[in-house]
FIRO-608604 format. One record per residue (C-alpha): x, y, z; residue number from 1; residue in one letter. Coordinates in nm, 2 decimals. Each point is the difference from the previous one (the first is absolute). Example, Ala and Ser with C-alpha at 12.3 -4.5 7.8 and 13.67 -1.06 7.14 Angstrom:
{east=1.23, north=-0.45, up=0.78, pos=1, code=a}
{east=0.14, north=0.34, up=-0.07, pos=2, code=s}
This chain:
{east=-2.26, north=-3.79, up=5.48, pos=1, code=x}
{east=-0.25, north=0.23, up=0.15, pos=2, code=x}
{east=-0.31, north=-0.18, up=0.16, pos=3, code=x}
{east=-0.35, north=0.15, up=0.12, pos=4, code=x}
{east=-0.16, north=-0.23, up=0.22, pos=5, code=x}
{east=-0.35, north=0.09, up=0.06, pos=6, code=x}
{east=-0.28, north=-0.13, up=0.24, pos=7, code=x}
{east=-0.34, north=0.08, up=0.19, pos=8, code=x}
{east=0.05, north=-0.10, up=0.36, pos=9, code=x}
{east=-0.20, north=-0.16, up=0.28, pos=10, code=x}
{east=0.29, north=0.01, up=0.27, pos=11, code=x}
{east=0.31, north=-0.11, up=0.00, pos=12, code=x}
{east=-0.08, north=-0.37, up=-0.08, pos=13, code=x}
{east=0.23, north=-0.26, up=-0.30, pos=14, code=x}
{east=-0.09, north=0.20, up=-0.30, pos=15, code=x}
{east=0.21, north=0.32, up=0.17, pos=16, code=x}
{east=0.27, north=-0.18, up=0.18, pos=17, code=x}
{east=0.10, north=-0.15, up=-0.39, pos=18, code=x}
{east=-0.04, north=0.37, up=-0.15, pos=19, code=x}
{east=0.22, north=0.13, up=0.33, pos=20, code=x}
{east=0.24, north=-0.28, up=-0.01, pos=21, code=x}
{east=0.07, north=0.06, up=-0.39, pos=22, code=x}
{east=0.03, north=0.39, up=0.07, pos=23, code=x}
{east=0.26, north=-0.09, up=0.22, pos=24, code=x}
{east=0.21, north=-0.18, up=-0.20, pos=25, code=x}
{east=-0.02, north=0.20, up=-0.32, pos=26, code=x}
{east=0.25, north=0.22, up=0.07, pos=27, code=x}
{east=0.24, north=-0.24, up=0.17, pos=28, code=x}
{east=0.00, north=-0.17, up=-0.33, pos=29, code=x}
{east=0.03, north=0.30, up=-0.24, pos=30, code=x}
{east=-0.33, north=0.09, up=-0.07, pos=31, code=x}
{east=-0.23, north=0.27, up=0.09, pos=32, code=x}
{east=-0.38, north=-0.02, up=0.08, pos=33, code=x}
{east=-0.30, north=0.12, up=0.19, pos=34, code=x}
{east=-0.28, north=-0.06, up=0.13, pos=35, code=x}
{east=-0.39, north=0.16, up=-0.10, pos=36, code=x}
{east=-0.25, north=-0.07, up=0.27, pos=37, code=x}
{east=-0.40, north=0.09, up=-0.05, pos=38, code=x}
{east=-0.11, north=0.23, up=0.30, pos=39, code=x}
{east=-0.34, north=-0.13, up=-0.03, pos=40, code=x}
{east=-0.28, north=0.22, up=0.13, pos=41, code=x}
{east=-0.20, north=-0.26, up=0.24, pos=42, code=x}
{east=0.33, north=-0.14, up=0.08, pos=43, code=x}
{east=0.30, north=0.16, up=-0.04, pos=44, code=x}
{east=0.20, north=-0.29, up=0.12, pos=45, code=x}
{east=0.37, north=0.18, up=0.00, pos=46, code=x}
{east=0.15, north=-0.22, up=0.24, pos=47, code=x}
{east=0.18, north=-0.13, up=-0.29, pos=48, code=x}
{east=0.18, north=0.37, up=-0.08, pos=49, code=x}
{east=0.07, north=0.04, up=0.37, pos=50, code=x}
{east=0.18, north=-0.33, up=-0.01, pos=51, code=x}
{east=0.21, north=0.13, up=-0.31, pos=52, code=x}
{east=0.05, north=0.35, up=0.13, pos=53, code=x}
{east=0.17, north=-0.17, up=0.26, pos=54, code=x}
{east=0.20, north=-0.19, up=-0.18, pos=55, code=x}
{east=0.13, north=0.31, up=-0.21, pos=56, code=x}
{east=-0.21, north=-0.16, up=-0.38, pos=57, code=x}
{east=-0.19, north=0.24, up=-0.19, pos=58, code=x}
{east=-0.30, north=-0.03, up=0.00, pos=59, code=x}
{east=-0.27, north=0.22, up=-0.13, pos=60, code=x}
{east=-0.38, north=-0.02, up=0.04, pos=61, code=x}
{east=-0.28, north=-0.03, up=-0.24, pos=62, code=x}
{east=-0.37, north=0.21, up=0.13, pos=63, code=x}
{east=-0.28, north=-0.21, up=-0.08, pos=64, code=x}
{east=-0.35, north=0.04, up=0.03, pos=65, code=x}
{east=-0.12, north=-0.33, up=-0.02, pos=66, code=x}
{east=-0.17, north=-0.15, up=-0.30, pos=67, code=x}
{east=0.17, north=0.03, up=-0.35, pos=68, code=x}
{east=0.16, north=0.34, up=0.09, pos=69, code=x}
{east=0.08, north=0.12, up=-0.33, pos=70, code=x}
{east=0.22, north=0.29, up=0.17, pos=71, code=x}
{east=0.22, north=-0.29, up=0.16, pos=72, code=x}
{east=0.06, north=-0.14, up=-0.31, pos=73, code=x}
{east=0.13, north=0.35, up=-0.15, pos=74, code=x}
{east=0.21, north=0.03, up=0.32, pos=75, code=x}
{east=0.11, north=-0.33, up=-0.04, pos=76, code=x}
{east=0.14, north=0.08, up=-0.36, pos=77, code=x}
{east=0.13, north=0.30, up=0.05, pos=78, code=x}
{east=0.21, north=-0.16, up=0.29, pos=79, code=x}
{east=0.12, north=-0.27, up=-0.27, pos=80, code=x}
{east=0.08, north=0.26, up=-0.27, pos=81, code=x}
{east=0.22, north=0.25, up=0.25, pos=82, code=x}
{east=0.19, north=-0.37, up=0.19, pos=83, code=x}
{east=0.04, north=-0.13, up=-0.36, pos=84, code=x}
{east=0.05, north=-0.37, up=0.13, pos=85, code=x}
{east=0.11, north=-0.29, up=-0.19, pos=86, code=x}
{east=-0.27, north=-0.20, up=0.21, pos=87, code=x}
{east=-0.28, north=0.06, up=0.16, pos=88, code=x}
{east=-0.08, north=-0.27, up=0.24, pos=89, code=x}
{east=-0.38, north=-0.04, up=0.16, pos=90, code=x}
{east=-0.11, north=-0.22, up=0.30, pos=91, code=x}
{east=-0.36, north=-0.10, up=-0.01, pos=92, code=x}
{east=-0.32, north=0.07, up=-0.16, pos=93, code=x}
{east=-0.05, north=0.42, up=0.06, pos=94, code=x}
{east=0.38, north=0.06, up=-0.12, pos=95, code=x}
{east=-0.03, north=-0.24, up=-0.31, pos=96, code=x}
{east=-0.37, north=0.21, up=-0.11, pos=97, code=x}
{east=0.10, north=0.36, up=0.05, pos=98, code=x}
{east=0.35, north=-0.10, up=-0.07, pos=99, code=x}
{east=-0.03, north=-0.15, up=-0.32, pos=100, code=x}
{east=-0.24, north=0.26, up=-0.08, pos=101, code=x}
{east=0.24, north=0.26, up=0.03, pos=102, code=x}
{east=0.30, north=-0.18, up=-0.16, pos=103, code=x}
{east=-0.13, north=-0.20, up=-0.27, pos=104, code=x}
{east=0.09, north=0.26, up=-0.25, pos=105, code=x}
{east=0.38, north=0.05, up=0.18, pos=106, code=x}
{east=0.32, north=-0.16, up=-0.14, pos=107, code=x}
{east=0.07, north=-0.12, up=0.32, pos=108, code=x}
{east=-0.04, north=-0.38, up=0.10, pos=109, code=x}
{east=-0.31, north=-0.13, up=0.20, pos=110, code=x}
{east=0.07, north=-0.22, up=0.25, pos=111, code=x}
{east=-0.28, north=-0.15, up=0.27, pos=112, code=x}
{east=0.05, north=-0.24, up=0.35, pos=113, code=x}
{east=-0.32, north=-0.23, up=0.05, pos=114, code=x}
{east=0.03, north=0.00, up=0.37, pos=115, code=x}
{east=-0.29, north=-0.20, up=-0.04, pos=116, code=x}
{east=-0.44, north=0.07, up=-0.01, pos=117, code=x}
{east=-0.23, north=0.02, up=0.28, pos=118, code=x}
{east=-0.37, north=0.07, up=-0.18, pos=119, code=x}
{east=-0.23, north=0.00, up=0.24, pos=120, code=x}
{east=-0.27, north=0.28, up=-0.10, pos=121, code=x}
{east=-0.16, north=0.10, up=-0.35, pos=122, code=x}
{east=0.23, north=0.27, up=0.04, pos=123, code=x}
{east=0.36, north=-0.20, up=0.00, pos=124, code=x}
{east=-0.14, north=-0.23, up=-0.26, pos=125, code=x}
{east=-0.06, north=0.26, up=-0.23, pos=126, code=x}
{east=0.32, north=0.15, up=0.07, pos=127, code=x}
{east=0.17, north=-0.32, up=0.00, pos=128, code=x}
{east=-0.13, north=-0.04, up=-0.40, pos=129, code=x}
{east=0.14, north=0.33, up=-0.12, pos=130, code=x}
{east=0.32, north=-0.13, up=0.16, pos=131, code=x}
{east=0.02, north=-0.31, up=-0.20, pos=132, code=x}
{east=-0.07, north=0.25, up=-0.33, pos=133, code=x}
{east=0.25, north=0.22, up=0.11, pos=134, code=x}
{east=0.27, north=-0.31, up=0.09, pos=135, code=x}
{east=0.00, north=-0.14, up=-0.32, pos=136, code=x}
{east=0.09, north=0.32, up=-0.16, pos=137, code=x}
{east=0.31, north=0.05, up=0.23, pos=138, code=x}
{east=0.37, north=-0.07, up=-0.11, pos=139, code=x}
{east=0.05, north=-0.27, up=0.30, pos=140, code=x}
{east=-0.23, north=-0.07, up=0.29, pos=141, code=x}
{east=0.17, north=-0.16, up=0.32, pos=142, code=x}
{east=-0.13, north=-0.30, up=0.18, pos=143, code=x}
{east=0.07, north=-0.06, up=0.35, pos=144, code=x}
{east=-0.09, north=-0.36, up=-0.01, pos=145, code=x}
{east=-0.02, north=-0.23, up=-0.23, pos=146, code=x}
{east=-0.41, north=-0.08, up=0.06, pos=147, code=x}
{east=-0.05, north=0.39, up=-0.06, pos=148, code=x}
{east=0.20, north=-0.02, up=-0.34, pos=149, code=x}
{east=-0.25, north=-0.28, up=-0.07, pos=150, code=x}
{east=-0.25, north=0.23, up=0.09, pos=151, code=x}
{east=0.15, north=0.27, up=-0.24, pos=152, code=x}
{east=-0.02, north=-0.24, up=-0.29, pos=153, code=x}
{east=-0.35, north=-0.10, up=0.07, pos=154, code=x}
{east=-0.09, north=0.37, up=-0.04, pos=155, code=x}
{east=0.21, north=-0.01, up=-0.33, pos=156, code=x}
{east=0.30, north=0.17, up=0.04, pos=157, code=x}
{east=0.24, north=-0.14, up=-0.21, pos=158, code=x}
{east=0.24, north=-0.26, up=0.13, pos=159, code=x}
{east=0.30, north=0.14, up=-0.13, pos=160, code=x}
{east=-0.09, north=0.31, up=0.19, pos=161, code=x}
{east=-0.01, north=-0.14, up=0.35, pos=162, code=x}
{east=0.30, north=-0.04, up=0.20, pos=163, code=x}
{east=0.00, north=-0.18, up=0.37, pos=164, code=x}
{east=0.14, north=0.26, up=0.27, pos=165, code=x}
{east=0.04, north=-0.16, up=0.36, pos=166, code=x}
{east=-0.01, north=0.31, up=0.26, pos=167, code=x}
{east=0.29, north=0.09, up=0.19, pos=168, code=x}
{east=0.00, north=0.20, up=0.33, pos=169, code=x}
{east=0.33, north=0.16, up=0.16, pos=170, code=x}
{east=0.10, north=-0.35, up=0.26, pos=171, code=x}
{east=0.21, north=0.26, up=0.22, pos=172, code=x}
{east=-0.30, north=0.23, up=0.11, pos=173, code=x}
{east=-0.14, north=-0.29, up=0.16, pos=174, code=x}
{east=0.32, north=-0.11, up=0.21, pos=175, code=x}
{east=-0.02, north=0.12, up=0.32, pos=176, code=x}
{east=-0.29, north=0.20, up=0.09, pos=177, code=x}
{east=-0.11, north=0.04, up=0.33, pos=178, code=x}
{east=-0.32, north=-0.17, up=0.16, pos=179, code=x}
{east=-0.26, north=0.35, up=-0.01, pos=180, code=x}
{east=-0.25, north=-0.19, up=-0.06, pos=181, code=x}
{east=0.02, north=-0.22, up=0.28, pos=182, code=x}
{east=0.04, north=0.23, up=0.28, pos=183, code=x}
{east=-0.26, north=0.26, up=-0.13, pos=184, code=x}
{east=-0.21, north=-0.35, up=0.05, pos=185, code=x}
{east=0.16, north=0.01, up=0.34, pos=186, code=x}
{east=0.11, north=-0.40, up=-0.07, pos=187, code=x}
{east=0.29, north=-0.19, up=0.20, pos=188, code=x}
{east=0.25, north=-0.19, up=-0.18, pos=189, code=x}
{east=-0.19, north=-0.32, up=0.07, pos=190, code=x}
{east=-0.33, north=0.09, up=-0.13, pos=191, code=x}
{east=-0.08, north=-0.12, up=-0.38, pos=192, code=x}
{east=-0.12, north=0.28, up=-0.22, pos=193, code=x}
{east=-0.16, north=-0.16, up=-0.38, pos=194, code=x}
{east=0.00, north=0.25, up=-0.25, pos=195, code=x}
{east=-0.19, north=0.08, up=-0.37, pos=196, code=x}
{east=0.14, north=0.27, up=-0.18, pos=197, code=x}
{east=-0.13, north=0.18, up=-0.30, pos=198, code=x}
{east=-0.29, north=0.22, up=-0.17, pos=199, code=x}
{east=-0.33, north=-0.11, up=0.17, pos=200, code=x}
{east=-0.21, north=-0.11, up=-0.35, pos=201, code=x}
{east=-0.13, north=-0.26, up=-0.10, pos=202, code=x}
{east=0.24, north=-0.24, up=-0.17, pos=203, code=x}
{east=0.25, north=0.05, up=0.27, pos=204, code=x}
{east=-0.21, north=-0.26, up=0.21, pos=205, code=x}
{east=0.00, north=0.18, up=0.34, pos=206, code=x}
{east=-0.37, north=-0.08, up=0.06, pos=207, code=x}
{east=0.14, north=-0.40, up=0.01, pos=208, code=x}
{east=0.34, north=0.14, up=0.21, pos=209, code=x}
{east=-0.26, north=0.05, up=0.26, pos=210, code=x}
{east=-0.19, north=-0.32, up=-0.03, pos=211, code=x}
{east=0.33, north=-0.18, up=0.08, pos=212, code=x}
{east=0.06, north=0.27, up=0.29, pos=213, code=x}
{east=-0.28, north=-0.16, up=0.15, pos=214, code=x}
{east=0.06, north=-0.32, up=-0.01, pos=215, code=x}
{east=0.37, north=0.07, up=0.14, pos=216, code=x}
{east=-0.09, north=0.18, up=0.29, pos=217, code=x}
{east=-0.27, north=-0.27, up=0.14, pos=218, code=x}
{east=0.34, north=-0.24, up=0.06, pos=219, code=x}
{east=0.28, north=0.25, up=0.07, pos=220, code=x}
{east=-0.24, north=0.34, up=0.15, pos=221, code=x}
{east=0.37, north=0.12, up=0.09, pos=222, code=x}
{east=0.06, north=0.07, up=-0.38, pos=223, code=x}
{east=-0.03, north=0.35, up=-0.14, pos=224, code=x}
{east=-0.12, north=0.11, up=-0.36, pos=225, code=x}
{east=0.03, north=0.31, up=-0.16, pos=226, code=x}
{east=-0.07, north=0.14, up=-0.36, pos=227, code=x}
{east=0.28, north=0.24, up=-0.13, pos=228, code=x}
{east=-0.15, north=0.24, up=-0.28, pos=229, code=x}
{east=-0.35, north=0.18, up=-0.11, pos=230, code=x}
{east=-0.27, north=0.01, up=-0.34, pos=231, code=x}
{east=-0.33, north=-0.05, up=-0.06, pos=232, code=x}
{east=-0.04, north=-0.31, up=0.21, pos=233, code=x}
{east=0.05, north=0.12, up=0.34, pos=234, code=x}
{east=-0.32, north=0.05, up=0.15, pos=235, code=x}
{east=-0.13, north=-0.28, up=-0.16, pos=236, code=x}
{east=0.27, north=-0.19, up=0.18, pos=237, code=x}
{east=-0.02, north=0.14, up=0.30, pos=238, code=x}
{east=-0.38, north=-0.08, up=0.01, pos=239, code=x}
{east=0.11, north=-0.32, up=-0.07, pos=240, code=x}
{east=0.27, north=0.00, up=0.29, pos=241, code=x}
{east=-0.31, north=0.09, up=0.25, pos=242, code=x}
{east=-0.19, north=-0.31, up=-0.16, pos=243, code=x}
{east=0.29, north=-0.20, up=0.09, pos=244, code=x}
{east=0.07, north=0.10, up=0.37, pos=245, code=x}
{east=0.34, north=0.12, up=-0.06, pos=246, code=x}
{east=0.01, north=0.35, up=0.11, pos=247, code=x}
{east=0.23, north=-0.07, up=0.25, pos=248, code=x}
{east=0.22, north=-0.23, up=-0.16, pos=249, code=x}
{east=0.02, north=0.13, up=-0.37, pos=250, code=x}
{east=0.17, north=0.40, up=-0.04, pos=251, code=x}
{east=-0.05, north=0.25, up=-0.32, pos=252, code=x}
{east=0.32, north=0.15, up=-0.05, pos=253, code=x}
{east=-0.12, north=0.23, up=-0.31, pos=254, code=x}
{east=0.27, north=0.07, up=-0.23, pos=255, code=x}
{east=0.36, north=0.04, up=0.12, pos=256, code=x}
{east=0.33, north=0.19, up=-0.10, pos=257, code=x}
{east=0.21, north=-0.22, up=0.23, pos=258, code=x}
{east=-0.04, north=-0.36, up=-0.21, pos=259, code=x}
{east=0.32, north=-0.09, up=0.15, pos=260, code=x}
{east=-0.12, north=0.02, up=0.32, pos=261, code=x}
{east=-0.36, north=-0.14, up=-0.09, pos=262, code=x}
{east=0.19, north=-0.32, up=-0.10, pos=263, code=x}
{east=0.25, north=-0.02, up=0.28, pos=264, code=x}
{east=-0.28, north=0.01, up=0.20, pos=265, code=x}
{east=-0.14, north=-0.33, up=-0.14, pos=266, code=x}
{east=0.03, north=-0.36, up=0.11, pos=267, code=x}
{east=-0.20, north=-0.13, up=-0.30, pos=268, code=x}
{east=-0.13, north=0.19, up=-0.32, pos=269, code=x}
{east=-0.30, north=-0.11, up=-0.21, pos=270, code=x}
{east=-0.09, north=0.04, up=-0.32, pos=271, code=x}
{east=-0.34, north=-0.08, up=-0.08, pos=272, code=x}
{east=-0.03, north=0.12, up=-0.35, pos=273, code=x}
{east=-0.25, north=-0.14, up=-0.27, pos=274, code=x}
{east=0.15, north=0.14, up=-0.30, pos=275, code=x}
{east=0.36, north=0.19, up=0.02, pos=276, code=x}
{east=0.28, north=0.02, up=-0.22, pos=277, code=x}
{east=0.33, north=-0.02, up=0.25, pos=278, code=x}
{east=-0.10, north=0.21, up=0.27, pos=279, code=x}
{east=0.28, north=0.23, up=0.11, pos=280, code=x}
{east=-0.14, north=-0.06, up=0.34, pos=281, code=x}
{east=0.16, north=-0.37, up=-0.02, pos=282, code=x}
{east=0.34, north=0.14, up=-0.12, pos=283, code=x}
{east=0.01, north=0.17, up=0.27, pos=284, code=x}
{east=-0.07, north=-0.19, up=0.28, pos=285, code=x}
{east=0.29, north=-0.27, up=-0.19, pos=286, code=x}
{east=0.23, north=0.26, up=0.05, pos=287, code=x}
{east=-0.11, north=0.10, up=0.36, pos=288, code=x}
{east=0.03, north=-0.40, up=0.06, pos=289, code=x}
{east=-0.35, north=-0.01, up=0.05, pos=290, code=x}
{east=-0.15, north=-0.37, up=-0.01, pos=291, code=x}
{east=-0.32, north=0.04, up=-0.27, pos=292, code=x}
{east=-0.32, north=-0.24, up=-0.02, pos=293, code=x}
{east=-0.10, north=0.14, up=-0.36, pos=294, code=x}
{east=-0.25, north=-0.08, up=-0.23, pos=295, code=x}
{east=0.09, north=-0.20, up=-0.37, pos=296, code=x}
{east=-0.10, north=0.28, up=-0.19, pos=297, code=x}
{east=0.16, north=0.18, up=-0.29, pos=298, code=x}
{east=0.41, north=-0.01, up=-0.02, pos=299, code=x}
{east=0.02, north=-0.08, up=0.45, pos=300, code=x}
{east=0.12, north=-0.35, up=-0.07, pos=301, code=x}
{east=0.32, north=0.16, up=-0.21, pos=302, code=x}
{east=0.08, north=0.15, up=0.33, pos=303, code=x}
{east=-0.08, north=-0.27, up=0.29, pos=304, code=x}
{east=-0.01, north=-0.31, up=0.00, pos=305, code=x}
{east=-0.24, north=-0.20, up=0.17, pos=306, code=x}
{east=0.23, north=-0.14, up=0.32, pos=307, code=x}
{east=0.33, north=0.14, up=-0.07, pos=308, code=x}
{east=-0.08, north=0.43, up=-0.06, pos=309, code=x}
{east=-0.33, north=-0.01, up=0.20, pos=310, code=x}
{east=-0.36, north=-0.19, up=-0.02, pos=311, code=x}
{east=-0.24, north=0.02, up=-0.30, pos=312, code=x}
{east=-0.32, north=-0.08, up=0.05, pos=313, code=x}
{east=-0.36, north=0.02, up=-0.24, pos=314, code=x}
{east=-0.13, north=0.32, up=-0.08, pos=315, code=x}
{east=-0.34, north=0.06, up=0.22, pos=316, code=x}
{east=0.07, north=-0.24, up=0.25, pos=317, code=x}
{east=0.00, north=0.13, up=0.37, pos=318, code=x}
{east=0.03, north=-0.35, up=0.09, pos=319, code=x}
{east=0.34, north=-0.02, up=-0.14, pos=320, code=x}
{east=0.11, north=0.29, up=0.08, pos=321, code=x}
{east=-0.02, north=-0.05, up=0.36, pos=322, code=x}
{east=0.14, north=-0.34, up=-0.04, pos=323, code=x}
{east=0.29, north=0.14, up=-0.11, pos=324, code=x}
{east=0.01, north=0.33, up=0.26, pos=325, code=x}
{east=-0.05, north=-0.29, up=0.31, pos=326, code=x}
{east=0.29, north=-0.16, up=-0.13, pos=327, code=x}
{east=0.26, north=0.27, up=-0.03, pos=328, code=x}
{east=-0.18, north=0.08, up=0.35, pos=329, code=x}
{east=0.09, north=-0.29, up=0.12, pos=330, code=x}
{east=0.36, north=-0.06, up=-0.15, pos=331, code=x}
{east=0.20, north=0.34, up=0.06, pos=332, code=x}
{east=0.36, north=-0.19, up=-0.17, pos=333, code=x}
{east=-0.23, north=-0.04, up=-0.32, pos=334, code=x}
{east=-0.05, north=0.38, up=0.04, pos=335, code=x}
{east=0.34, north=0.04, up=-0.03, pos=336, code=x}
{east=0.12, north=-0.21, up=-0.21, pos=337, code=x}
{east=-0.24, north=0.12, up=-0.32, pos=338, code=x}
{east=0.08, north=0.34, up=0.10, pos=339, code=x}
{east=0.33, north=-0.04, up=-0.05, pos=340, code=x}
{east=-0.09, north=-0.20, up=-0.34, pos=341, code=x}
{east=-0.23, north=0.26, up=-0.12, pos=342, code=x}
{east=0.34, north=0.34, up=0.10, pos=343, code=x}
{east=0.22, north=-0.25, up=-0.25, pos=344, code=x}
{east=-0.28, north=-0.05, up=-0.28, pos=345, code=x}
{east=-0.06, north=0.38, up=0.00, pos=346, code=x}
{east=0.33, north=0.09, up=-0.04, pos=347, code=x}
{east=0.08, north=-0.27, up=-0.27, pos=348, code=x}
{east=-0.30, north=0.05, up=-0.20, pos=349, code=x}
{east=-0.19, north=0.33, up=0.05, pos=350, code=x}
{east=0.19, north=0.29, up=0.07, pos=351, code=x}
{east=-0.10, north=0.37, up=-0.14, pos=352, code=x}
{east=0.34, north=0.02, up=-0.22, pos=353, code=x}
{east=-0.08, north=-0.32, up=-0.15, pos=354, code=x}
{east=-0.39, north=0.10, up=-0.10, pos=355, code=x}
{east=0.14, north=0.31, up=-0.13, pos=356, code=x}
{east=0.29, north=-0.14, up=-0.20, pos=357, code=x}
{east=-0.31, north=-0.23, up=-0.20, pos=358, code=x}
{east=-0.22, north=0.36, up=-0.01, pos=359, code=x}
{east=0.26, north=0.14, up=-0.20, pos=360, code=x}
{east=0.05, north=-0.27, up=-0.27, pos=361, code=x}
{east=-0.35, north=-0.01, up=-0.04, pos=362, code=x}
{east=0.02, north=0.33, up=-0.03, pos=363, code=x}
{east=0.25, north=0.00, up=-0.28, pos=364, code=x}
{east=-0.22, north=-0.30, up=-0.14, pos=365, code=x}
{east=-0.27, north=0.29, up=-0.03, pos=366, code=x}
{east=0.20, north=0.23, up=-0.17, pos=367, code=x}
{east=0.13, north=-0.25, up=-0.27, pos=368, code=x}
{east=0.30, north=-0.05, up=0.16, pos=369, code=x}
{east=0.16, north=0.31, up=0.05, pos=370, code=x}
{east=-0.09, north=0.33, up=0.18, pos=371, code=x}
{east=-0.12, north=0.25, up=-0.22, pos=372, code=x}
{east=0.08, north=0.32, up=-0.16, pos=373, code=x}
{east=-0.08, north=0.26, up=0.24, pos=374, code=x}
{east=-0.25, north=0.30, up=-0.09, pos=375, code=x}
{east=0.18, north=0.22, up=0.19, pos=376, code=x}
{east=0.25, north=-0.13, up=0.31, pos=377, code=x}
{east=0.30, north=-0.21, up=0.00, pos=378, code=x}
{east=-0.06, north=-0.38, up=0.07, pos=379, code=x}
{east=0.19, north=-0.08, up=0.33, pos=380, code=x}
């Protein structure tokens, strides 16, 4: 099969970790895709095709002036018509309008990935509504959770049509980086550093992250925060971090190239989100035997349990939170022993070849159950 995977990009978050971990199994497997990334004007946002370039995928990007930019769509079709894919495959709201607008008349099978919605202006909700139009006309749309497939059907894309995806990262990337985090931090081996990672919005609960900093800090003021990654958020946060009289105990690390150094760096990672799907972030920091405290949100409990992979705890609640922070604090062998847990349940459970192997029946599921006749190229 050939597969376009196409996407608009606010760094290099889940959504593009998936679309680069699927590129890079493709042709391992005997297929062929690529990927199509938006160049947007106020934010061009091309961390994404850096990441690709350097792992040798094609990738190819989209100009885009912002608002419905007709011109994208024509580029956008005349990219499909001269790759002649068997399926083109869009992550997220932007690449499911302007992609299904440019394919909906092409052969070619339309696949989407729900990474999951975070409407929080008039702007997002009216984008999120001509998604839901343009999901239920697609060939198969991807869940990553099973709450967000609920969420599909409650927008009224048919049943039969959705198909539950967990994510899948590469578990050796994250095996033995180095601590760059810590010493740019200039940190000793003894000193605890807490860290949230992830795109500073809304829904990924950083604004409670920081409520729980503060209550950590009164009892252990040796204990270090920091908060890996950037977005629209960030002053707002940091305003809040000033409100909070942590400037010298909590550290804004921006966004980061090194991740495997970010989580080496880490005695304790938090995830504070208020709605996710499976955050690649948790993956992650499984397979960099990270000890979590998470939030029961979206598909999280598939991947820790509560005790035995890391701590759970309610969504919103700083309270808990830091609960379960002072504890791992205060217990460095339960550190250890749900880092270990969380290496094996990556590697059992959510490796990238595995989420790629369940892309490409779905795939084939789009296409009827069988690649088909090429335009013009041979089907690898």
């Amino acid at each position: 099969m050939k597969i376009l995977q196409i996407i608009s990009s606010g760094g290099l978050y889940g959504a593009e970790q998936v679309v680069l971990n699927l590129a890079r199994h493709f042709a391992p497997m005997g297929h062929e895709g690529r990927i199509a990334l938006f160049e947007n004007l106020h934010a061009p946002n091309v961390h994404l095709a850096e990441a690709a370039a350097a792992l040798h995928l094609p990738v190819q990007l989209v100009p885009c002036q912002g608002r419905f930019d007709r011109a994208a769509v024509a580029r956008l079709r005349s990219m499909v018509e001269s790759y002649d894919p068997d399926v083109v495959h869009m992550h997220g709201y932007k690449a499911d309008i302007y992609g299904y607008a440019a394919v909906r008349r092409l052969p070619t099978a339309k696949v989407s990935t729900c990474h999951g919605w975070g409407h929080n202006t008039f702007a997002l909700r009216a984008y999120g509504m001509m998604d839901r139009w343009a999901l239920r006309r697609f060939d198969l749309v991807v869940a990553v959770s099973a709450e967000i497939a609920g969420t599909l059907r409650r927008a009224g894309v048919p049943p039969d049509k959705i198909r539950v995806i967990d994510n899948g990262i590469e578990v050796t990337d994250f095996e033995a980086g180095a601590p760059t985090l810590r010493r740019e931090l200039a940190l000793d081996s003894k000193s605890v550093l807490v860290g949230g990672i992830g795109r500073l919005s809304p829904e990924k609960g950083f604004a409670v992250l920081l409520a729980a900093a503060r209550i950590v800090v009164k009892q252990h003021p040796e204990v270090k925060f920091v908060v890996v990654g950037d977005g629209p958020e960030r002053e707002k946060l940091q305003d809040l971090t000033r409100q909070y009289g942590l400037e010298r105990k909590l550290f804004w690390a921006g966004r980061r190239d090194d991740m495997a150094g970010v989580y080496a760096s880490l005695d304790i990672q938090v995830q504070p989100s208020l709605k996710e799907g499976l955050p690649m972030t948790i993956l992650e920091g499984l397979a960099a035997r990270r000890p979590i405290v998470a939030t029961r949100v979206g598909a999280v409990e598939s991947a820790i349990n509560d005790g035995d992979i890391g701590l759970l705890v309610n969504t919103g609640r700083a309270d808990e939170i830091a609960r379960a922070v002072t504890r791992l604090i205060q217990d460095p062998s339960l550190r250890i022993r749900l880092g270990q847990a969380g290496r094996a349940r990556v590697e059992a459970n959510f490796s990238a070849r595995a989420m790629t192997e369940k892309y490409l029946e779905a795939y084939l599921d789009a296409l009827g159950g069988k690649p088909r006749e090429p335009a013009n190229h041979g089907v690898k």
